[in-house]
N, C-alpha and C positions, 0 to 999 in steps of 0.2 A: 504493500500500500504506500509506506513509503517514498520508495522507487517511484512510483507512478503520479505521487503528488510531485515530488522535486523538481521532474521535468516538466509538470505540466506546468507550473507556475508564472515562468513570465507570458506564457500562451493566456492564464487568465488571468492574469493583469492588462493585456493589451483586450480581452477579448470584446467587444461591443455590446454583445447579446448580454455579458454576464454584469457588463457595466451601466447598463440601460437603467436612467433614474427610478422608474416607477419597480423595479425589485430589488435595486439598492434603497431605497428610503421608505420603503414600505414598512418596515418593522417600527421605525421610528413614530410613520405616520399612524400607525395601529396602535402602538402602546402610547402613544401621547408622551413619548417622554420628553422633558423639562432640561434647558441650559442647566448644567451644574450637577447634577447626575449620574453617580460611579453606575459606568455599565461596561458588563465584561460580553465579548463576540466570541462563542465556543467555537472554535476550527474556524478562523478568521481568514485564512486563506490568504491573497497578499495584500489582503487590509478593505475590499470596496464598503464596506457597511465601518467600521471602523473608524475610518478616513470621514466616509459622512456623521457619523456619531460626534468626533473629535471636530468640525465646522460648522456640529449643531451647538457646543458649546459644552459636550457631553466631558466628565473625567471618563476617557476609553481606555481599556485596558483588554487587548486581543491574546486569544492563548489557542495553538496551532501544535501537530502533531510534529511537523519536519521543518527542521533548520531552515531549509535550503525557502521553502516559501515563506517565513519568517524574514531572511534577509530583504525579500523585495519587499516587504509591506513596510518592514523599518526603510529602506531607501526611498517609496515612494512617498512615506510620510515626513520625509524630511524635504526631499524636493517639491512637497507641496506646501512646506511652512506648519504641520500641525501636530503638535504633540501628541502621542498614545506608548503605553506601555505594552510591550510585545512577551510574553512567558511560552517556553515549549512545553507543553503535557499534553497528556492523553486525556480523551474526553470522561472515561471512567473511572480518573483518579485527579481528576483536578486541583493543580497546584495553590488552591485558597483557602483560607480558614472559613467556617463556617459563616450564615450572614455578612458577606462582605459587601454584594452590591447589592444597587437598589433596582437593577433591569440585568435580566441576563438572557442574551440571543444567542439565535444561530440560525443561519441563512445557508440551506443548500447545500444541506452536508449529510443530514440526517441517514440519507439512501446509502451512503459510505462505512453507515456504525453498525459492527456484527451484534453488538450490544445496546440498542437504541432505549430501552427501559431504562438500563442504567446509565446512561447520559443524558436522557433526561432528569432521573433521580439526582443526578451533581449540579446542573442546572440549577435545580429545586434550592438543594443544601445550600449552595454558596448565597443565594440571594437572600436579603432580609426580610421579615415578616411587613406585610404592606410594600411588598414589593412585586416584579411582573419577571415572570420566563414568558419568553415567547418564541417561537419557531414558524422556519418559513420552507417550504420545501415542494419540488412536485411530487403528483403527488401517481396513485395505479388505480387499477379497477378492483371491484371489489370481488371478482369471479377470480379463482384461483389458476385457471387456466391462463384469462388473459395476462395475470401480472406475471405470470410464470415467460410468460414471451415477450413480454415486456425487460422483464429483466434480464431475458435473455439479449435481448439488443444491445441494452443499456452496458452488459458485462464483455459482451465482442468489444464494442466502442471503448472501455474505460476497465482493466479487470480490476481496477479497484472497487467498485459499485459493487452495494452488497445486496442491498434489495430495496427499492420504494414503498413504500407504505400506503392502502387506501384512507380514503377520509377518515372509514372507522376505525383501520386498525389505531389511526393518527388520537381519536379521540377515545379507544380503550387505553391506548399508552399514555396520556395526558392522567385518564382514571384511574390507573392502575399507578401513578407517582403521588395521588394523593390530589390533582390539583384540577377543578374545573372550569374550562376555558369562558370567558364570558365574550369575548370578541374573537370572530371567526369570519376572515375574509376569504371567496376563490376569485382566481380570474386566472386563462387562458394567457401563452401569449407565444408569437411567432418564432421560429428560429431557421435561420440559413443553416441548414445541413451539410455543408461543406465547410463551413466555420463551426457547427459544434464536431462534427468526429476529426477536424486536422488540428486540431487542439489539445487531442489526447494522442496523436504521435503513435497509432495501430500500424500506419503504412497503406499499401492500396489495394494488397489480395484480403485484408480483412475489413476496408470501406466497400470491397464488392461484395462481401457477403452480410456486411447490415443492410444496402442498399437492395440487395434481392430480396430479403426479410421483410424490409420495409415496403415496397414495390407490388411484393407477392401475398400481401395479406386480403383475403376477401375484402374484409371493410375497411381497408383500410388505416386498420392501428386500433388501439385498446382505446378505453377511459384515461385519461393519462398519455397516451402518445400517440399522434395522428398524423396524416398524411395532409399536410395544408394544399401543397401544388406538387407537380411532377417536373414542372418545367419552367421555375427554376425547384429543386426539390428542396420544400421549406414544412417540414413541422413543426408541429403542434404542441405544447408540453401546459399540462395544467397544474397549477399553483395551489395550496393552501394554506392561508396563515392564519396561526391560532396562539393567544394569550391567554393566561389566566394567573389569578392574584395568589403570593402566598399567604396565609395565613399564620 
């Protein structure tokens, strides 16, 4: 996993689709958070949500699996003038005392944790009581076949990806950490498929075997990944974002 995030890194840093304001500033716009506000970015990646936290006025504090994507999100936060604190840990044992912030996110990562209950669970711990987790991630179908091909796509393209989550599973795993979402947004949104799979660095005998996958599907593509056009060939990916208060 590793491996796979290190080189992907400046590919998403430069990437457009993954910089696009409305899913970089959405967590911000959902939890309402407030100038002045310690919020930690779980698997921060090279900073996009971060970077806006830190020019909303936010104390950011990002914490990432690998070095190597760490060093760009510290370089781009300096070439853009904006303080945040960068820490490397694992999402399931995170490097914070308990109650330390007052928001704890993560944007777009979730489909990468073999252990998604218990990163949500450290989410939970670290934030303080009267405080917000919130997660943003696409999202699958709720039929076990279609997710199952779905993630088969997704793991050709990236074999870091560990599986995608439907709405419900999303909303047992929120239940199951103790904590119930009260703000719960989806929305759809476009992507050039030639800029998401040359980003993850497969090569071209394994972008002809998503592209026949994706080509060759009766309808299509599942709940969760669709076939927008052929020509230019641009999917579909569906989003859901969901908060909820600790108590």
């Amino acid at each position: 996993m590793r491996r796979e995030f290190a080189r992907q890194a400046e590919a998403y840093a430069r990437s457009p689709a993954v910089s696009r304001p409305e899913l970089v500033e959405w967590l911000l716009r959902l939890t309402g958070v407030e100038a002045g506000a310690s919020v930690l970015d779980v698997a921060c990646g090279p900073g996009h949500v971060i970077l806006a936290l830190a020019r909303h006025g936010c104390r950011a504090t990002g914490v990432d699996l690998t070095p190597e994507t760490l060093r760009v999100a510290r370089r781009r936060a300096v070439e853009l003038g904006h303080g945040a604190r960068l820490a490397c840990g694992h999402v399931t044992a995170l490097p914070f005392l308990d109650r330390t912030f007052d928001l704890c996110v993560c944007r777009s990562a979730f489909h990468h944790f073999e252990d998604p209950a218990a990163a949500l669970r450290e989410m939970s711990r670290v934030t303080r009581r009267g405080g917000r987790v919130a997660t943003l991630d696409h999202t699958t179908s709720e039929r076990g076949a279609e997710a199952a091909w779905h993630d088969r796509v997704e793991r050709l393209r990236d074999p870091s990806h560990a599986a995608c989550l439907s709405p419900g599973r999303w909303h047992r795993l929120y239940s199951g950490a103790g904590l119930t979402p009260d703000r719960e947004e989806a929305a759809a949104y476009p992507f050039d498929f030639g800029e998401w799979y040359e980003r993850a660095f497969q090569g071209p005998e394994i972008r002809g075997e998503v592209e026949s996958l994706l080509l060759a599907h009766p309808h299509g593509g599942v709940p969760g990944l669709r076939l927008l056009s052929r020509d230019p060939l641009t999917l579909q990916f569906d989003f859901l974002a969901l908060s909820a208060p600790i108590d």
